[in-house]
C-alpha positions in Angstrom: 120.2 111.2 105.6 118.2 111.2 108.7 115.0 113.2 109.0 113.7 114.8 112.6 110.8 112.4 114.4 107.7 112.8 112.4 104.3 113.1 114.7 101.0 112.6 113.3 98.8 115.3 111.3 95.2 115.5 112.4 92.8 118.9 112.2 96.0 120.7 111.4 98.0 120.2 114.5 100.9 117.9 115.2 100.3 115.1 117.8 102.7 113.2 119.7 102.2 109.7 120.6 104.2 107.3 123.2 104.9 104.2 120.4 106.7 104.9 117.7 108.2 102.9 114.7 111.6 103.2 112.7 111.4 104.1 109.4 114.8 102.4 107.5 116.4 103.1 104.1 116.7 100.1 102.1 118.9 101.0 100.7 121.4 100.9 103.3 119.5 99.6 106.1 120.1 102.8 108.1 117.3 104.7 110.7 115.9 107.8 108.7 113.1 108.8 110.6 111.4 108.0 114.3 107.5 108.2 113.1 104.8 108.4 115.7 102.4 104.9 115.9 99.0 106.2 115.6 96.7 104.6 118.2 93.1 104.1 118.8 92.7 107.7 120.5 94.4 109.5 117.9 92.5 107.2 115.1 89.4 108.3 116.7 90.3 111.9 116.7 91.0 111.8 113.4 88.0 110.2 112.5 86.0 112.5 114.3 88.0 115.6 112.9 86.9 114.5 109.2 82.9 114.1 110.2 83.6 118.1 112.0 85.3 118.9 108.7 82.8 117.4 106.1 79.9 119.7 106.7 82.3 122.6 105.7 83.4 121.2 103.2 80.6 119.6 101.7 78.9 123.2 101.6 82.2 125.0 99.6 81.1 125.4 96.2 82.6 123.1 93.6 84.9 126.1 91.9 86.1 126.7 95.4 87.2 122.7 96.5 88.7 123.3 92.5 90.9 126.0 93.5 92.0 124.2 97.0 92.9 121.2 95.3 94.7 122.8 92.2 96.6 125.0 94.8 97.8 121.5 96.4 98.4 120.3 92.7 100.7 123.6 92.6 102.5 122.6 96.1 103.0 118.7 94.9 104.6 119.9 91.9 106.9 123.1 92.9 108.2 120.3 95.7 108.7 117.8 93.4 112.4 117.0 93.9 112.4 117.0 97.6 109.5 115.1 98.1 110.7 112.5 95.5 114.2 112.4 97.5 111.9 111.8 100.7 110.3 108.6 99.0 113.5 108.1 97.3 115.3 107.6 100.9 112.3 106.1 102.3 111.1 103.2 99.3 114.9 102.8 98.1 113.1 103.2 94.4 115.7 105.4 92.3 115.7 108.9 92.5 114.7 108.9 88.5 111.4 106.8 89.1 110.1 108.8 92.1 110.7 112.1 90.3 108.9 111.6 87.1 106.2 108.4 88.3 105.6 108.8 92.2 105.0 112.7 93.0 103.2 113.4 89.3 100.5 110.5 89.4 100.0 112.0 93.2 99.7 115.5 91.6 97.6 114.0 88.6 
């Protein structure tokens, strides 16, 4: 399985970035993914995007953060399977480990 270049997530856009690192199944010591290399300009605009995000946040009212994070709770769990073949592919753990330990302790 091969997966499409993955860029890095900050502020809710994709950013691209010149370096990049290979990401290889274990398994069978194939490529699966090309994976942007985050450098000190993206670090720093990610930094900087958390302190811009923070305020907001910090002000949402404890039932609302709730409901965001149980939503994401919902999303980690209804992608179980897929995500766990994703860390399956990308750990080499077995399929049977990352669908009932790796993806449920993230969504506990």
């Amino acid at each position: 399985m091969k997966y499409e270049r993955q860029q890095l997530f900050i502020a809710g856009k994709r950013h691209s970035t010149p370096e990049t690192f290979l990401s290889v199944d274990p398994s069978c010591n194939k490529p699966l993914a090309e994976i942007c290399k985050a450098d000190k300009s993206t670090i720093h605009a990610a930094v900087e995007a958390g302190k811009r995000a923070f305020p907001s946040w910090s002000a949402t009212p404890p039932i609302e953060r709730s409901r965001i994070l149980l939503r994401a709770v919902a999303l980690l769990r209804q992608r179980n399977d897929e995500l766990a073949r994703v860390e399956t592919h990308d750990t080499g753990k077995p399929f049977s480990e990352t669908s009932t330990v790796d993806i449920v302790t993230g969504a506990d």
